[in-house]
N, C-alpha and C positions, 0 to 999 in steps of 0.2 A: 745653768747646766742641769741638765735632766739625769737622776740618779736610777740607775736599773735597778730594780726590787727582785733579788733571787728570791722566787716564790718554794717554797717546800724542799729549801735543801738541807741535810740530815746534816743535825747537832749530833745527835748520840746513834748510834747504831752496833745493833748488841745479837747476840745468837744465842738465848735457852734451851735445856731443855726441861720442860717445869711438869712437877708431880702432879698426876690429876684424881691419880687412885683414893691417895686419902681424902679430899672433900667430897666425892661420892658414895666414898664406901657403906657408909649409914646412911645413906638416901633411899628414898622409898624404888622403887623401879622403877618407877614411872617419871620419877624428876632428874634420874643420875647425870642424863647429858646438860639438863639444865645448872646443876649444877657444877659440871665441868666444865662450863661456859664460864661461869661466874669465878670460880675459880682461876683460870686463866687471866680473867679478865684485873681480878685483883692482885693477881701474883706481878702484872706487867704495870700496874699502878703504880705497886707498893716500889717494884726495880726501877723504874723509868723515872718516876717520880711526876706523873703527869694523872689528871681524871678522866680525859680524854684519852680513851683505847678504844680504838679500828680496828675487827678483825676483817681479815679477806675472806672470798668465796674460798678458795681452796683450803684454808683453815675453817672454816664454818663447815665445807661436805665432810672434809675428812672428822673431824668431830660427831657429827651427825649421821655418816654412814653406816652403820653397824648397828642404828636405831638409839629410840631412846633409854634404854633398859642396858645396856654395854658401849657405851665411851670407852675410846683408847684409856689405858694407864697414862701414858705419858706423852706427850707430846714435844717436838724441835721446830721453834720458828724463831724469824730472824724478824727484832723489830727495831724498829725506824724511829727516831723523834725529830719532827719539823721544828721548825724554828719560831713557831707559832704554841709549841707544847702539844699538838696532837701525837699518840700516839701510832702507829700502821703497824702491822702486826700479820706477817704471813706466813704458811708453811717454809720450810727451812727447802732451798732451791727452787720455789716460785716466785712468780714475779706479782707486786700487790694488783691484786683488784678489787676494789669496792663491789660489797654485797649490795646489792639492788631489791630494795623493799618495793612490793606494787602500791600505787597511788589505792588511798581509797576514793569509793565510787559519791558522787555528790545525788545525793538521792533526796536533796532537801527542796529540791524546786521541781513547780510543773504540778500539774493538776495530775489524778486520777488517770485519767481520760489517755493523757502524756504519754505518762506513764506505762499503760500497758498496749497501748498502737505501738510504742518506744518497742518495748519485748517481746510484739508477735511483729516487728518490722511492717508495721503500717505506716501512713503518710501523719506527718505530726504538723500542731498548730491550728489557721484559719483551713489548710486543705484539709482537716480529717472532720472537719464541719461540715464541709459542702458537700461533700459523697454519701449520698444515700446510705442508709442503714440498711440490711435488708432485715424483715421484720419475720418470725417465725409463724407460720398458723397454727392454729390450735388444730390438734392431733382428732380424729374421732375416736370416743370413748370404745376399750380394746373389752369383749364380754368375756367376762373370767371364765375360766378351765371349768372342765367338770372337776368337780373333788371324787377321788379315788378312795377304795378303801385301803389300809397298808397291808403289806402281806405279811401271814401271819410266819415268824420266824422262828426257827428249832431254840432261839437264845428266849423268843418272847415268853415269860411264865406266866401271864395273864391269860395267852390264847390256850395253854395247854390245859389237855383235863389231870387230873393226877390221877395215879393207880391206883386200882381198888385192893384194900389191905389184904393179904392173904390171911388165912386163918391160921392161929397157933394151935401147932401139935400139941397135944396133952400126954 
């Protein structure tokens, strides 16, 4: 008999609304959203009882909308515990969606050559061998300017003569 495996169906499921003001407040400006993050993220640890916490897109924008320097006070999201101990965690009346981190680029293979035919969209491999280079000529030597003299300027104090001292009354 083949047993069906209910994949990610919710053991606990809970609705906060958790303080974000005081773990920021002493934060530099530059870190507050980062630590409203961390905060959050250890407040649904500490409740849920689980190390695994997922936030969703819609909780990550709304956190991060207003920039890094002003996080909401407080936040309401409704979180999830799979039966596996993952947390999910999302705005309070959204539905979860996994944030989507970009792959990094594999930049560790491929010659030189690859490499930059690759980023100005040339032919890559044995075809970027067989097509001619085209070779630059050497320029004919350009015969410098005449040099000018500079004009002389009402600021310049070298060019000017100074005035001849008047004589004192006696």
């Amino acid at each position: 008999m083949a047993e069906k495996k209910k994949e990610n169906q919710a053991v606990l499921e809970r609705t906060y609304t958790i303080p974000l003001r005081s773990a920021f407040r002493n934060a530099a400006p530059h870190r507050k959203a980062n630590r409203a993050v961390s905060a959050l993220r250890a407040f649904l640890a500490k409740h849920m009882k689980s190390e695994d916490v997922r936030l969703g897109q819609h909780l990550n924008a709304f956190l991060w909308a207003r920039g890094i320097k002003s996080p909401p006070p407080r936040v309401t999201v409704k979180a999830v515990k799979d039966s596996e101990g993952v947390v999910r965690a999302e705005l309070e009346g959204k539905t979860y969606k996994e944030s989507v981190k970009p792959l990094p680029k594999d930049e560790g293979t491929g010659t030189i050559q690859e490499k930059i035919s690759s980023a100005i969209g040339g032919k890559k491999g044995k075809e970027a061998d067989e097509t001619p280079v085209p070779t630059a000529e050497p320029k004919a030597k350009a015969e410098p300017a005449p040099k000018t003299e500079p004009k002389a300027d009402s600021k310049d104090v070298k060019s000017e003569k100074k005035p001849e001292a008047k004589p004192k009354k006696e």
